[in-house]
N, C-alpha and C positions, 0 to 999 in steps of 0.2 A: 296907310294900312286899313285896311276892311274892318268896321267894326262887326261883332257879333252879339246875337240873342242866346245865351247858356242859361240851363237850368242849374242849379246844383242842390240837393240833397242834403240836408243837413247841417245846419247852422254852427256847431262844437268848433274846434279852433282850427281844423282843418278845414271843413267848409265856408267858414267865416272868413278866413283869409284868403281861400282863392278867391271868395265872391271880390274881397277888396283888391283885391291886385287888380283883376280882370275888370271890375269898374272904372278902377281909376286910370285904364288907358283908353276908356269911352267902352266899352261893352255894356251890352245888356243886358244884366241879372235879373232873374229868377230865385228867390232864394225859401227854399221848402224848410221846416223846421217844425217837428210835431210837437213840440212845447210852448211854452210863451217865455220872451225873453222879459225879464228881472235883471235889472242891477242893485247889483251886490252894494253891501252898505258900507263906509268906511270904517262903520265901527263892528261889523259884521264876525264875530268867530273864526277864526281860521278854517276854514275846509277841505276834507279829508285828502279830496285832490291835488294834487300836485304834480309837478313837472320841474325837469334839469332841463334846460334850453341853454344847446350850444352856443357860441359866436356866430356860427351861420344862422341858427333861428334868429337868434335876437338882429341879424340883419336883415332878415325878413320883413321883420315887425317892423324895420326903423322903415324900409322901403314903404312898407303899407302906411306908414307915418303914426303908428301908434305907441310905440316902446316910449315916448315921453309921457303918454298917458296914462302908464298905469302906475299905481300910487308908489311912492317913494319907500312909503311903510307896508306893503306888501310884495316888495322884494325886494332876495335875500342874494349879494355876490358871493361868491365861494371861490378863495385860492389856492385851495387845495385839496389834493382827495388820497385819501390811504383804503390799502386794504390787504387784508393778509387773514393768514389760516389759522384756526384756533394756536397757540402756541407759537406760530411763526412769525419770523421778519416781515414788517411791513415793508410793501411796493409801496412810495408814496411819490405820487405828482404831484409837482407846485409851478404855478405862471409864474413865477420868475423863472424855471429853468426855459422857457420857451420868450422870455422878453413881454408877457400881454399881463395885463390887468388883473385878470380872472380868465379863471378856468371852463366858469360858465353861470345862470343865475338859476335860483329857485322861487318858481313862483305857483300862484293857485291857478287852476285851471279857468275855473267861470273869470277870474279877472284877466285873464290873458282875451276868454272870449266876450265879455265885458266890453272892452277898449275897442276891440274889432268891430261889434254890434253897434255900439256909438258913433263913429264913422260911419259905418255903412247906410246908420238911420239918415245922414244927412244928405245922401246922395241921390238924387229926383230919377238914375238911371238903375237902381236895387228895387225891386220891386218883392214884399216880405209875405207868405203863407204861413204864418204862425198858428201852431194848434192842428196843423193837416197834416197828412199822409198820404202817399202815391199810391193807389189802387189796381190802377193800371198802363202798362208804357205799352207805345207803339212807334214802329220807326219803320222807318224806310231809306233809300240811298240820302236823300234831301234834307231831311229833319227826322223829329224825336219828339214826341206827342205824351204826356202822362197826365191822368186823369186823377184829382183828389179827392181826399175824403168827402169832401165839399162841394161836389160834381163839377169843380173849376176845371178846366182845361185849359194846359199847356202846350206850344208848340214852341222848338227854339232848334238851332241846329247841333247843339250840343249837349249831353246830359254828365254832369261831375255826381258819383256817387260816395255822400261822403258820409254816410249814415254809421256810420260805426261796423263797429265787430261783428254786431248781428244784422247785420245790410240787408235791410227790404227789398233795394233795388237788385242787389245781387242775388237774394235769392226767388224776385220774380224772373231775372232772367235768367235761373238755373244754371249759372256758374258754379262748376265745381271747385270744389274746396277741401284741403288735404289739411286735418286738425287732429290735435291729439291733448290728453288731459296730461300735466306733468304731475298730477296724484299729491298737488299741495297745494294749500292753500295760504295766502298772504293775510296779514293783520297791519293794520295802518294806525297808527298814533300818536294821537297831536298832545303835545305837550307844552308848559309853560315853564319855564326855566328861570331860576336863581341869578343867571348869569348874559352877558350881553350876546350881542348875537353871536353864534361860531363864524371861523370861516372855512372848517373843513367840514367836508366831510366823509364819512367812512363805511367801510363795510367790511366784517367778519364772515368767514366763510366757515361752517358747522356742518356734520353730517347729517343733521337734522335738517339743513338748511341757512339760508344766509341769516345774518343781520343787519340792518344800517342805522345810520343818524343823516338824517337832512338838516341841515339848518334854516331856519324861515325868518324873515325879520323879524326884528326885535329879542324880546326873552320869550322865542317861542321855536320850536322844534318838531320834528314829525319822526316816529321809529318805523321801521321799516323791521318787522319778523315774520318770516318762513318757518314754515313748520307742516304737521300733519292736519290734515282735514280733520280730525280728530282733536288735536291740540289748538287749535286758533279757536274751534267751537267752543272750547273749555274757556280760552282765553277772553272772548265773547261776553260769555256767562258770568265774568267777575264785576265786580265791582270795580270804578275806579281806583280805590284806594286799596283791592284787595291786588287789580292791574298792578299799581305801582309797585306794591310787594314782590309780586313775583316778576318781575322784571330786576327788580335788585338782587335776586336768587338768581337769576335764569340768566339775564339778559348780557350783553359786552357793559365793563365796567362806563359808569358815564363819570363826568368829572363834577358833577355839578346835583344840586337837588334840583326838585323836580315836582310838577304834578300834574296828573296824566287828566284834559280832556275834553276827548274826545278817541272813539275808536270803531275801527270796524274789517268788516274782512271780506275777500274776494278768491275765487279759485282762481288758479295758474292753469289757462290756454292757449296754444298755440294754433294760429291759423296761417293759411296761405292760396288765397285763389291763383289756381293754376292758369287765368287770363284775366288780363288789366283791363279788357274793355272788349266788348259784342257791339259790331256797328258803331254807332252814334252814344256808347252809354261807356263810362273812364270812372275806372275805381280808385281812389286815394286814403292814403291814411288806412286807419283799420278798417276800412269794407274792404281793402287787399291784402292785410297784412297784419297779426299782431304777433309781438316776440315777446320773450322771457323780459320782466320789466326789473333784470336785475342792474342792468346796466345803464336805466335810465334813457334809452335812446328810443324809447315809442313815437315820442311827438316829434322829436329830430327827425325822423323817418318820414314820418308823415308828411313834415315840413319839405322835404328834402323833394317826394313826393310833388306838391305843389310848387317849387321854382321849377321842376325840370318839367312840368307840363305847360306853366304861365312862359318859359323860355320857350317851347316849342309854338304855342300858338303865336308868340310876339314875332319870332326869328323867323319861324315857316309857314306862315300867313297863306303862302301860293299851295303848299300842299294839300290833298283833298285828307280830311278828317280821317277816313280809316288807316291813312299812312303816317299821319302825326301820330297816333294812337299807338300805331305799332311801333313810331320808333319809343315812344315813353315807355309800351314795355318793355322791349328791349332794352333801355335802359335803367328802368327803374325794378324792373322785377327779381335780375340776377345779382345787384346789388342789395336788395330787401334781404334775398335766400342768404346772400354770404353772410350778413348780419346774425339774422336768426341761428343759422349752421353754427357759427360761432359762439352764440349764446348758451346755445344747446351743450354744444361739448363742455364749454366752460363750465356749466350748470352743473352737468352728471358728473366731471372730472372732480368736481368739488365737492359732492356729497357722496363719492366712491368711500367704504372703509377697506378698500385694500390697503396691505400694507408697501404695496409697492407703490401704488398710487400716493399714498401718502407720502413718500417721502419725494416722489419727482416731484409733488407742487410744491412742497417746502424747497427742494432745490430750485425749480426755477421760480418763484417769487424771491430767490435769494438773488439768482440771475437779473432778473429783469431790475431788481433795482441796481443795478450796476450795467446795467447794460447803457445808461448815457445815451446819444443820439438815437439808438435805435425806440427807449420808452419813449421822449419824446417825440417823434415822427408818430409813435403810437397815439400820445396824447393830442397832437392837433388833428390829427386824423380823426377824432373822437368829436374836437372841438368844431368840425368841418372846414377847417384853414389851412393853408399850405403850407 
């Protein structure tokens, strides 16, 4: 197989792991990252980030040989997950109806990207741009040239843009992009709990908006509340101890005491570049895509993202670059849209106060948990397993 020289964009846990995949079958990395990479301490705070990583990611990671590297006490297995409408029957999934282990884990982002960086530092064929920024790309049929902060210059024959939501590379090469505000914004909160780790977790659905519980190793927990851009500023503005108040007011009953800290909040947007790649330059992760992060499935994507492009360059080695490219959108773009489309509806379905609306999700969440092989087919379908 032909090796290759790739750039990619962006160190975060999407670009981190394709650098490592694509390494570790003799490619040449480039790897651009406009921060400095820090490893997280073992005794470090929990951080506000977080992530549900399917059984397909976590096969990812085991591929890129890291999932034994990240700490034992910074991730959290979860065998179950409920959720249901204020007053209603919970839908609840458990891995025993499906025969696996778990359902999927929760872990923090920077140690997911952590584990990946430490690899990747060992490998003499990663070459690292820490602290830079691409100022300028230029390509042609043959290769892909960008210029940094730093007046270094790059040529390679392939450019991976993994730079996030607000992609540099996307928006030098004026990619459009079809986005909209969902007019809410999200509050993250780490908590430390009275009680051993959970192993579910859940989410209540409000007209105001969701709520959830994650579980994190140990006695330690993250809340998940939806609300108005107005409300989470308010929420912002408390104190930890005035937080924990109104959360025992407001919030879904918790089973356990509690003490809230850490917290913070983010607006809910939706993105979607209307093409995965111009020439020599392949979007991943959120520089192509970000969805409603009600259901947990942004970095799944992302991920999903990365085997189907690391499978096309492995498997189709003889096709020329613009024809690998076009089949990963074609494959990867109409599945990202069905996700998101799904989100979407699910989303507004859920914070309708009609009263008709009301009562069909009460009836099918009533459904669905009695629906047997059909939820599960749903749940590993979630899980990315067959």
């Amino acid at each position: 197989m032909t090796k290759r020289e790739m750039i990619v964009v962006g160190g975060g846990m999407v670009g981190a792991l394709s650098a490592l995949l694509l390494a570790k079958q003799g490619d040449t990395l480039h790897l651009i990252e406009r921060s400095s990479f820090t490893m997280p301490k073992d005794d470090d705070a929990f951080d506000l980030r977080v992530s549900a990583f399917s059984a397909q990611s976590k096969h990812l990671l085991e591929q890129a040989g890291v999932w034994e590297d990240i700490p034992s006490d910074r991730l959290c297995a979860y065998q179950g997950l409920h959720t249901w409408e204020q007053g209603s029957q919970r839908l609840m999934f458990s891995s025993d109806d499906i025969g696996a282990e778990q359902l999927g884990y929760i872990a923090e982002n920077r140690w997911i990207q952590a584990v990946l960086w430490q690899r990747l530092k060992q490998l003499n064929n990663v070459h690292f741009y820490e602290c830079c920024e691409v100022t300028d790309i230029d390509q042609n049929e043959q290769q892909v040239t960008v210029t940094l902060s730093d007046q270094q210059v790059i040529t390679a024959e392939l450019l991976l843009a993994c730079d996030g939501a607000n992609s540099g590379v996307r928006n030098h090469l004026q990619l459009p992009v079809t986005s909209w505000d969902y007019r809410q914004h999200c509050l993250l909160i780490n908590i430390t709990t009275d009680c051993a780790q959970q192993a579910v977790t859940w989410q209540e659905f409000r007209e105001t908006g969701p709520c959830a519980f994650l579980p994190l190793a140990g006695n330690n927990a993250s809340l998940v509340w939806y609300h108005s851009p107005q409300k989470i500023k308010h929420l912002q503005s408390l104190t930890n101890q005035q937080l924990k108040d109104t959360i025992l007011a407001e919030f879904p009953k918790l089973d356990f005491d509690f003490k809230v800290e850490a917290k913070g909040g983010f607006p809910l947007t939706r993105r979607h570049a209307k093409y995965y790649y111009q020439g020599r330059v392949v979007l991943l992760g959120d520089a192509a895509h970000t969805i409603n992060p009600l259901a947990g499935q942004g970095v799944n994507l992302g991920f999903k993202d990365v085997q189907c492009l690391v499978e096309l360059l492995t498997q189709c080695s003889d096709l020329p670059i613009p024809e690998m490219l076009k089949r990963y959108q074609c494959q990867r773009r109409p599945a990202n849209l069905l996700m998101q489309t799904g989100m979407d509806v699910f989303y507004k379905v859920s914070k309708s106060d009609s009263d008709v609306i009301r009562v069909l999700r009460k009836g099918f969440l009533g459904l669905a948990q009695q629906s047997g092989q059909v939820k599960n087919r749903v749940m590993r379908y979630a899980m990315g397993i067959n």
